[in-house]
N, C-alpha and C positions, 0 to 999 in steps of 0.2 A: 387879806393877802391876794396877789393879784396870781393870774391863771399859770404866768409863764415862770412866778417861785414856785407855784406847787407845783406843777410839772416839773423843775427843775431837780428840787428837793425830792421827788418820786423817785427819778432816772436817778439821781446819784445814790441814793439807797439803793438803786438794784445792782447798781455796779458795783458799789461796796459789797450788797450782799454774794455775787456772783467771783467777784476776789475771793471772800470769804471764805466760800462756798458752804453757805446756810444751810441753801436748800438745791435740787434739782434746779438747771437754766430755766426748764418747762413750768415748774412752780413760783419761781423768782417773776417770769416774766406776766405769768399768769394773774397773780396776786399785784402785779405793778398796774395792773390793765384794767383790773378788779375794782381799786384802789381809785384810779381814775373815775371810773364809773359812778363810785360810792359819791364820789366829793364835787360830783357834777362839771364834772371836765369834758364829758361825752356822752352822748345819748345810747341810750341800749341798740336800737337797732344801728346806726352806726358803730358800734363796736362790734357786734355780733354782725354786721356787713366784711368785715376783716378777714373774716373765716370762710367769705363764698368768693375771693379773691380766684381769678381764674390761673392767674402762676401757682396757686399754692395748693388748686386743684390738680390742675397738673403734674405738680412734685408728687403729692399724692399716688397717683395714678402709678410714676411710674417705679415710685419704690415698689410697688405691689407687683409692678409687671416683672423687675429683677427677680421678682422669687422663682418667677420659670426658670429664668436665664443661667440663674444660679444650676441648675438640674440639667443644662446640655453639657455637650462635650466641649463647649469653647472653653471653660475655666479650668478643664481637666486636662486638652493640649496645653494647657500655657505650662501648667508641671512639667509636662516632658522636658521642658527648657534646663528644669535642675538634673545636670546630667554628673558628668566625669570628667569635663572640659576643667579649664584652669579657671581661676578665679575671676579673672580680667571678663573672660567668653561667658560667662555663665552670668554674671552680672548686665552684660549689655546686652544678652538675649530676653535674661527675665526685666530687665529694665524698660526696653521695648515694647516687647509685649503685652505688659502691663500698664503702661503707660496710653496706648491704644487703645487696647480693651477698658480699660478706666475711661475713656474718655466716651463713651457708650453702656456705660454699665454704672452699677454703684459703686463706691470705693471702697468702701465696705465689704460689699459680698466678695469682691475681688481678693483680699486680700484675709478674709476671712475662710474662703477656702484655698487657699496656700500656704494659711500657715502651719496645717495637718503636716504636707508635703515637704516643707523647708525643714519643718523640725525632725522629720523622718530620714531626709538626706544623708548619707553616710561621706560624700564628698567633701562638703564646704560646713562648717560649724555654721545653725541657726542665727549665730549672732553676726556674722560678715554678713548673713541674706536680706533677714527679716527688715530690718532699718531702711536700706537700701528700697527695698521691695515697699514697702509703706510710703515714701518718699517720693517714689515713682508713679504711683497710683493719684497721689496726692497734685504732681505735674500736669499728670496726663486728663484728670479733671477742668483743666485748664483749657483744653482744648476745644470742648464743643457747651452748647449752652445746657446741656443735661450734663456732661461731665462729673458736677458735684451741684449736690444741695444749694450752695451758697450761689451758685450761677443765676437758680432756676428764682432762687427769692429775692436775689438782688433784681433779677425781671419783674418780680409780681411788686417790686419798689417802683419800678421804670412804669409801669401801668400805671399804676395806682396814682400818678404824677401827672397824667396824661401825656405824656412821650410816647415816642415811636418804640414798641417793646426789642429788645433786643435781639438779633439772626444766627441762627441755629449756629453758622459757621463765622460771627462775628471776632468771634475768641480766639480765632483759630494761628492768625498771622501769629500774635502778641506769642500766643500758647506755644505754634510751635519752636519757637526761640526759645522761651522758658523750658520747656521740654529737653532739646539739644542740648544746649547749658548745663541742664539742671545734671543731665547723664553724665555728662563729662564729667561733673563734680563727684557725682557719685562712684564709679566706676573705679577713680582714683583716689578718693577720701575711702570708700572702702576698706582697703589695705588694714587703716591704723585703727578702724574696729579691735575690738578685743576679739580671740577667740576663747571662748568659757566654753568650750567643752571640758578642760582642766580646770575648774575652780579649786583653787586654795582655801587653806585652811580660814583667812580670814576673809574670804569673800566666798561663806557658804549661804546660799540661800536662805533667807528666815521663815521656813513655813511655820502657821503656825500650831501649837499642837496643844490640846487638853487634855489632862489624863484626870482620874477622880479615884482617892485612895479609900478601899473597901477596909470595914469596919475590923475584919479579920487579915489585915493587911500586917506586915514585921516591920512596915515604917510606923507606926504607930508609937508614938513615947519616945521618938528619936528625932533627932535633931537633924536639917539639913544637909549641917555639914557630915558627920555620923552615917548619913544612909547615902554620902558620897553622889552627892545629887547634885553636884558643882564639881565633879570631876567627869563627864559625860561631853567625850570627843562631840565637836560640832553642833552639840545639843546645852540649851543655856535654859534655865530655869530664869525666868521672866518676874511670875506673878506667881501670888499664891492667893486662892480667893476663901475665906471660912466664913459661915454664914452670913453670907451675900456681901462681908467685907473685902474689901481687894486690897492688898500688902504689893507692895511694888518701890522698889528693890524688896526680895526676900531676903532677910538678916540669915546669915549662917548659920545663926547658932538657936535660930528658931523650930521649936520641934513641932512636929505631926501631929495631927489628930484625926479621927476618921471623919470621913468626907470631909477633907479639905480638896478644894478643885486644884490643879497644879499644871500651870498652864508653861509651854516650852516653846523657844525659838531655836528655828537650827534648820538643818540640812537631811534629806529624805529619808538619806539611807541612814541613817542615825537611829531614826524609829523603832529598828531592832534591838537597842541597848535598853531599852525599857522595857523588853521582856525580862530582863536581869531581874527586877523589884517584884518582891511577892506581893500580890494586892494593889498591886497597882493596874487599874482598869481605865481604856480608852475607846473609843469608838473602832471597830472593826479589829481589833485585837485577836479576837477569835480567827477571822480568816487571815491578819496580818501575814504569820507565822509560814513562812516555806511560799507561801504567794507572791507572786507578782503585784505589784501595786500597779495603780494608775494615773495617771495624768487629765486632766481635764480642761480645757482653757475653755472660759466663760465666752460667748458671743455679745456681742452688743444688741441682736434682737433678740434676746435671749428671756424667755418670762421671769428666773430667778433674778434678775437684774434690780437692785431696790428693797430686795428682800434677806429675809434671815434666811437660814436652813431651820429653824424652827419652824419659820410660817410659811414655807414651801414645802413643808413634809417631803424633804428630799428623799429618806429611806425609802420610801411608800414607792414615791412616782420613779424611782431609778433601779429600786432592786441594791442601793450600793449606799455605803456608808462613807461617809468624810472626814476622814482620819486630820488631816492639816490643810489649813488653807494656806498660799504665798500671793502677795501682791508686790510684784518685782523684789526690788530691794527696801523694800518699806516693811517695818517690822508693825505688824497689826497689835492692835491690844483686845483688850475685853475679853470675853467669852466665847467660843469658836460659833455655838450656835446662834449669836446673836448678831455678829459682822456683818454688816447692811454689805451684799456683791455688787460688786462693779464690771465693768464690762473688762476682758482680759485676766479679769481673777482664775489664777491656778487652784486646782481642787485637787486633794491627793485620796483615792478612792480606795477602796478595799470593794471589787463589785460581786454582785451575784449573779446567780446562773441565767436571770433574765435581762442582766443591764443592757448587753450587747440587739436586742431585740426592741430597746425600748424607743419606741415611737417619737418621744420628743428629744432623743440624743441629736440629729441635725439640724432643731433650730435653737438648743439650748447651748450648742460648743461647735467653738470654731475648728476644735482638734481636741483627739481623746488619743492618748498614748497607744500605738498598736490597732488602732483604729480607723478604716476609711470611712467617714461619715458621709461620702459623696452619692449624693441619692440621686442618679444619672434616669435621666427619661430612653427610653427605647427611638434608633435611630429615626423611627419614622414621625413621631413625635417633636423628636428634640429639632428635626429639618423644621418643624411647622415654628416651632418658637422662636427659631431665628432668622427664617425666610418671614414669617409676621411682622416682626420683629424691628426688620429693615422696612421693610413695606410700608408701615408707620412712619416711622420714622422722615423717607423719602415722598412719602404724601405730604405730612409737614412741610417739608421744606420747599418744594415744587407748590405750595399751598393749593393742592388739592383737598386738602381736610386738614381741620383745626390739630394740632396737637395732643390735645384733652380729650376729644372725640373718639379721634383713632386709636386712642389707647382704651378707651371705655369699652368700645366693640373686640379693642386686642383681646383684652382680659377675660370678656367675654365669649370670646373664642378659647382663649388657655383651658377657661373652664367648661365648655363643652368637650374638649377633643382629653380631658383627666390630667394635664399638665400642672393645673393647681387644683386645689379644693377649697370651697368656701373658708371651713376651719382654718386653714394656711392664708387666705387673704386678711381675715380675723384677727389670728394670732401674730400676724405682720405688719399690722395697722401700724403708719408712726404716728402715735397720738400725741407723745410729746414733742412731736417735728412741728407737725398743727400746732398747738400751743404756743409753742415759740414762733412762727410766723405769723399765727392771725394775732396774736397779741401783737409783738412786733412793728406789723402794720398798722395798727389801730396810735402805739407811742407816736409813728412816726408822721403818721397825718397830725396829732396833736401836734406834735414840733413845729409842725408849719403854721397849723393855724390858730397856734398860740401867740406865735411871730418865735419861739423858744431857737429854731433855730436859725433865723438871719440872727438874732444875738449871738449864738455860737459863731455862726459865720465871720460876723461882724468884727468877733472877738480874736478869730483867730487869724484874718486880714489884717488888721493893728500889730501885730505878731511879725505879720509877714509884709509890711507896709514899708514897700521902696521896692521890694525883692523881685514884684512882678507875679503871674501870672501861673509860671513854672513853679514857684519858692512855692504856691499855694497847694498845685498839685500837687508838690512833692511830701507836702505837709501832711495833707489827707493820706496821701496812700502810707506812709511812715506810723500817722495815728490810727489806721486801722490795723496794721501789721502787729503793732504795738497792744491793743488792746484785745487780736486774734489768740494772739499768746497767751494772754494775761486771763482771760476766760476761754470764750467759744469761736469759730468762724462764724458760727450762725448770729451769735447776739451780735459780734461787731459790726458784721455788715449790717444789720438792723439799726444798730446804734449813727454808724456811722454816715452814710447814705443822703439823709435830710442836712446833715452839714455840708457833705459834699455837694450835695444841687443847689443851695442857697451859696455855695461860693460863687459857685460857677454862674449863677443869675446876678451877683452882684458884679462878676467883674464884666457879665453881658457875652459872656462866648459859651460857645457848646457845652453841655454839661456830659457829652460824650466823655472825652478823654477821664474825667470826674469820677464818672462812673467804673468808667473801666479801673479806676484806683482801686476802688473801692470794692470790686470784683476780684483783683487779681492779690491786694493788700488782704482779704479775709480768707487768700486759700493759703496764706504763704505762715503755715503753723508748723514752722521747724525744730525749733530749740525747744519749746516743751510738751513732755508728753502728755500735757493735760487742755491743749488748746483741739486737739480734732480726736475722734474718736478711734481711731486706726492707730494714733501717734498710743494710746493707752494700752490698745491690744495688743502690740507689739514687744512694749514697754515690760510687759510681762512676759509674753510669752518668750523673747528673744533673752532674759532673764540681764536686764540692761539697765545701767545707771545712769540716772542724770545729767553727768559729765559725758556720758555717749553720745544724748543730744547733742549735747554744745559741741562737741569733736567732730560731728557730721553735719549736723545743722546748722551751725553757723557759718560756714563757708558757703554751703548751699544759699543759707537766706542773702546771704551779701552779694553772691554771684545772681541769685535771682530776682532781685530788688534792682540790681542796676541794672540787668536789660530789661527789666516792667517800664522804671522809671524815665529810661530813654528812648524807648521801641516804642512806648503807647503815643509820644504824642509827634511820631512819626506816621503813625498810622490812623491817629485819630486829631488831628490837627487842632487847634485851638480856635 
């Protein structure tokens, strides 16, 4: 079999897999790389040359440096913006804003400490903000070459190609028309958000719940229906699990035994009707009762991420116990302690006297009910993190000093002057950013020099044969849009990239405007919540349906697709 089936045969398994979703992007791309390696498609040190790529050192660098930026005051002004104005003002302030600050920060951090703030707001329902607020973040990336992730790696493509790498402020014409646009859309799509501060009866939340009936319990010998266990407002009996067997639908007329696990979907405040059942025992029960409960929204750099609450020994490290998990409107199954977390998973707590003290609450949760998790540096500090900060930045750009550089010496200033700690640069590593980029690049040098992708090219020129030059552009930036959605930003621009530059060589014109598809096609992840990492945190915490996407994000992705598609090659000529 010749290089450019098994290469071919590889990538389509990953994409299948990544549909799928087998496994992590990070592991899919990893084992695709791996895979390569095994079957002699690429030598080790060329594959492991992929990973000293200088864009993907760079992204490196300066996720690590957000961790300061996250701890000044600039992410905590942008909250004031959530005021007492009317909905219209309050949207195009934090829309701005954010959109700005995104475009020099992460999108992430950005919108991971705001959503404490939105959800605390007594003004505007979480659900009119949060969407909006993620959306704008996601624009505002658009504007500068750090903006977002997918900017910095579609650069370490542009290297890697030997091209002229791409200018800090390249982005920026295209950006800010996408930006402008993209507000308006927002601002006015808005409106026909839901407001779910009133959820009804049939759109209650499913968290989920497990309770486990004690030996001396009065359900015991009784039948479900009998112990009235299908008559519980808001609260629905799921599963029943008896020696490690799981029943799902539970029969009505099936009766009890001791330790049977009996697992529940429903809504929060529900949780108190199961104090009703003698012997019926659940996690945090004990303090449930006359307490307050809490909220917890998962972060995306969050250690528990990947993991059970089994193999996090969450009681131990939090002081607090976790009564029900929710992920949006998606009803969970299984076992409560065995629900592999996702980044935006709600956690409903019952905590103890030390939760509030506990050291890893700001990089495990984006927002804890009642909680400011906002760990702000002292004023004389936080000036140095953002006076640094810039200085960097504007050395770049004036190419006074490399990019990579100035950030190696920033960091190393953060961490003399106590703005970060070793541990905190550590525990913020994105190792699976890494993965997926040094992998990434290693596929996408194969695709060339397998010839795999002037075949794609070739293939999708035939496609667009008679159409011209434009019909080709438009193709790419459509297929990467297309498959941003459908997995990651990150994998598609990885994917897509090597078809883009072999278009653009075949028809013999600039592979700029190409590129730029390809750039602005992998940020443009509107309609679903499982294409960017923000669209998921939101997805929960904002407590928002599927259909909320497509009601906000589609009109966004159409309004923003046509001024990419006709602004890029106004600015970037053919």
């Amino acid at each position: 079999m010749s290089e450019i089936w098994l290469l071919a045969i590889i990538l389509l398994a990953l994409v299948g897999g990544l549909l799928a979703g087998l496994a992590t992007p990070a592991a899919m791309f990893f084992f695709a790389s791996l895979l390569c390696y095994i079957l002699g498609l690429v030598d080790l040190n060329v594959a492991l040359g992929s990973f000293t790529n200088n864009g993907l050192i760079t992204l490196v660098l300066l996720v690590l440096a957000a961790t300061a930026l996250e701890k000044t005051s600039l992410l905590g002004k942008l909250s004031q913006v959530i005021g007492k104005g009317s909905l219209f003002s309050t949207l195009a302030k934090l829309g701005i804003s954010t959109a700005l600050l995104s475009s020099f920060t992460n999108n992430t951090a950005v919108v991971a400490s705001l959503i404490g703030v939105v959800r605390r707001n007594q003004a505007h329902a979480p659900s009119k903000l949060l969407l909006p607020l993620n959306y704008a973040a996601i624009l505002g990336g658009t504007l500068t070459l750090i903006g977002t992730s997918t900017n910095l790696i579609v650069n370490s493509f542009v290297e890697n190609a030997g091209l002229e790498p791409l200018g800090f402020f390249e982005f920026s014409q295209v950006g800010a028309l996408v930006v402008i646009s993209g507000l308006v859309v927002l601002t006015i799509m808005a409106n026909f958000l839901p407001d779910r501060r009133e959820e009804s009866e049939d759109e209650a939340l499913p968290y989920l719940l497990e309770a486990h009936v004690a030996k001396t319990s009065t359900l015991v010998g009784k039948s479900v229906i009998d112990n009235r266990l299908r008559a519980l407002k808001k609260l629905y009996l799921v599963e029943l699990e008896r020696s490690g067997i799981r029943i799902c639908p539970v029969p009505p007329q099936m009766v009890l035994q001791a330790d049977d696990v009996l697992r529940f979907s429903g809504a929060v405040e529900s949780v108190e009707l199961l104090h009703q059942f003698d012997g019926l025992e659940w996690f945090g029960k004990q303090h449930a009762k006359g307490q307050n409960l809490v909220e917890a929204v998962l972060a995306p750099s969050s250690s528990l991420v990947g993991t059970t609450l089994k193999d996090s020994r969450f009681r131990e490290v939090f002081d607090a116990a976790v009564m029900a998990i929710r992920r949006g409107h998606i009803p969970l199954k299984g076992g409560l302690g065995d629900v592999v977390l996702q980044p935006g998973d709600v956690l409903l707590l019952t905590p103890g006297d030390r939760f509030s003290k506990s050291p890893n609450l700001t990089s495990d949760f984006a927002a804890v009910s009642g909680l400011d998790l906002s760990v702000r540096l002292d004023e004389k500090r936080g000036n140095w993190v953002l006076v640094g900060f810039a200085l960097t930045i504007l050395a770049s750009i004036f190419d006074v000093l490399p990019l990579a550089k100035g950030l190696v010496l920033l960091l190393l200033s953060y961490v003399a002057i106590g703005a970060i700690t070793l541990s905190e640069l550590k525990r913020r590593f994105p190792l699976e950013l890494v993965v997926i980029v040094g992998s990434a690049l290693g596929l996408a040098n194969l695709m060339v020099t397998t010839g795999l992708a002037d075949v794609m090219a070739q293939t999708l020129l035939s496609v667009f044969n008679g159409y011209g030059v434009f019909a080709a552009f438009v193709g790419i930036y459509l297929i990467t849009l297309i498959v941003t959605e459908l997995i990651t930003n990150n994998a598609a621009a990885a994917l897509a990239f090597p078809v883009a530059y072999a278009v653009a060589t075949s028809f013999g014109v600039d592979p700029r405007p190409f590129i730029m598809a390809v750039v602005f096609g992998a940020s443009a992840s509107f309609i679903s919540p499982y294409g960017y990492q923000t669209n998921l945190m939101v997805f929960n915490a904002g407590n928002y349906k599927f259909s909320d996407f497509m009601r906000l994000g589609l009109p966004l992705s159409i309004v923003y697709s046509l001024v990419v598609i006709f602004s890029i090659p106004y600015f970037f000529p053919f």
